[in-house]
C-alpha positions in Angstrom: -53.8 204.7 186.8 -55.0 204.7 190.5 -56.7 207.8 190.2 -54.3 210.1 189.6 -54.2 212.0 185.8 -50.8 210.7 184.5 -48.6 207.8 185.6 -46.7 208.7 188.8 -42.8 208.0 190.0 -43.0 205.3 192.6 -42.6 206.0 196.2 -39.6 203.8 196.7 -38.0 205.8 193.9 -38.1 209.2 195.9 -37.5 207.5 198.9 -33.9 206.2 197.6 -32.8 209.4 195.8 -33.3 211.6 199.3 -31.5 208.3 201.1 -28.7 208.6 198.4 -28.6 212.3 199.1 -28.9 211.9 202.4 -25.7 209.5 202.6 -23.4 211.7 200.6 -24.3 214.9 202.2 -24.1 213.5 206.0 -22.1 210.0 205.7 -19.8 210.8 203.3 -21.1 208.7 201.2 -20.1 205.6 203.8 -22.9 203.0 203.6 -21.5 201.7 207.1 -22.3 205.4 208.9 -26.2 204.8 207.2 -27.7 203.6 210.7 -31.5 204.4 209.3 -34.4 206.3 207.8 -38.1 207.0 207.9 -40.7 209.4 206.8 -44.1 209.8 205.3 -45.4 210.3 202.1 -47.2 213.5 201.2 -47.8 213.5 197.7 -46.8 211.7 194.6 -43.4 212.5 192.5 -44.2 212.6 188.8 -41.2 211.6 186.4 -39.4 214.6 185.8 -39.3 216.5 188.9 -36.6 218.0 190.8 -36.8 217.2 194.2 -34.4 218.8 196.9 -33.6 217.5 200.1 -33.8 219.8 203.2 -31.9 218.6 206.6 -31.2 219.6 209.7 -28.3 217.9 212.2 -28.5 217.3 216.0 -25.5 215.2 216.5 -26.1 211.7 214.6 -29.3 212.4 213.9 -31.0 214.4 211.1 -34.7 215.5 210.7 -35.0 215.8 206.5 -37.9 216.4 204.3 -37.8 216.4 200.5 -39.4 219.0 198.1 -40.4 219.2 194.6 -39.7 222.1 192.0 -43.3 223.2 192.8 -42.6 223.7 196.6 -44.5 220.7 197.3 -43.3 218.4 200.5 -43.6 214.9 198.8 -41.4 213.1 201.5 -42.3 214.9 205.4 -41.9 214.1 208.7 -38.3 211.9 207.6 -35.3 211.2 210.2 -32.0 209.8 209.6 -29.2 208.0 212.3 -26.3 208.2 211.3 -22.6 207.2 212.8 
């Protein structure tokens, strides 16, 4: 359990549903415009949340963060380059 109450969605799991939103909302859903993405993990997903991605454009860059239904930033500090 790792010390947390109830099992918990792995990180790579949130990580590729905000790149997959990420890609259809600012690639149009083009793998080849998907230059690359970081961020940080905040806290852990459980299965069954809703998480919405936040993002803000400067050119072909984005600065993004990712939320759960609880207004808690799970995914901070993220960037995406894009063509």
């Amino acid at each position: 359990m790792a010390g947390f109450e109830k099992p918990i969605l792995h990180g790579l799991c949130s990580y590729g549903f905000t790149g997959r939103a990420l890609l259809h909302a600012l690639c149009g859903s083009d793998p080849a415009r998907f230059k690359s993405m970081e961020g940080r993990f905040s806290r852990p997903v459980y299965p069954g949340d809703t998480l919405t991605v936040s993002m803000w454009v400067n050119g072909n860059a984005a600065i993004f963060q990712t939320k759960t239904q609880r207004d808690e930033v799970v995914i901070d500090g993220g960037r995406l380059v894009f063509a």
